[in-house]
N, C-alpha and C positions, 0 to 999 in steps of 0.2 A: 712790847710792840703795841703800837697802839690801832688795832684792826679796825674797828672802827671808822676812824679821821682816817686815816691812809687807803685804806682796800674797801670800805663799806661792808666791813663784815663782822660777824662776830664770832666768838670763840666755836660757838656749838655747829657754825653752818662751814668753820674751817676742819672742825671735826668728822663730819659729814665729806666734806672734800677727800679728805682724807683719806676716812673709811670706804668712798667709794675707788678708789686710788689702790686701795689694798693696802694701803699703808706705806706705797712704794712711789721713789718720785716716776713722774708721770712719762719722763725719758730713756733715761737707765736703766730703771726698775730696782736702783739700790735700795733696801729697805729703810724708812724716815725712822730714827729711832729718838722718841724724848720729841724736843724743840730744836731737833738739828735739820730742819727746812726751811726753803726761804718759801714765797709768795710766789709766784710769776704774773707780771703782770703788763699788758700794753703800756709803754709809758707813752703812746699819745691818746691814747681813749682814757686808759685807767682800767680796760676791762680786765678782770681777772682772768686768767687761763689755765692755772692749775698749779699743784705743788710739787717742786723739784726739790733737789739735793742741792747744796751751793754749787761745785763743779758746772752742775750743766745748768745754774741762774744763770752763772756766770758765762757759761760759754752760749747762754742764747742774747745774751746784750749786745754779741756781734751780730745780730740776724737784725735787731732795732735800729741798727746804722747802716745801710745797706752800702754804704761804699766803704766802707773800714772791711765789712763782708765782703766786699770786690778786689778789693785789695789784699785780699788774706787770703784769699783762693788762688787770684797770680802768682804770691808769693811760695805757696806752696805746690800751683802747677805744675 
């Protein structure tokens, strides 16, 4: 991954991220074990927001769409 070009970061300040994190993604609280987390991140600023699990990268990319999230709420109304 190239931290860096993508997120503005580097290894030692996702390390940091991390360890402040507890080592757990920042939703769940599953514990991150290895390289098995993703990034979270605004995808219209870029700004970083913290490290997750995939499970819940993935299930906050409906919260970046706000009508796919309007529409998933009805449907589950």
């Amino acid at each position: 991954m190239n931290l860096k070009h993508r997120y503005h970061m580097t290894e030692e300040q996702v390390d940091e991220m991390l360890e402040g994190q507890g080592a757990t993604c920042a939703i769940c609280l599953a514990v991150l074990v290895g390289n098995k987390f993703r990034i979270d991140h605004d995808h219209l600023t870029g700004k970083v927001r913290g490290i997750l699990c995939h499970r819940c990268n993935i299930f906050c990319a409906a919260f970046d769409d706000k009508d796919f999230l309007m529409r998933a709420l009805v449907y589950l109304g």
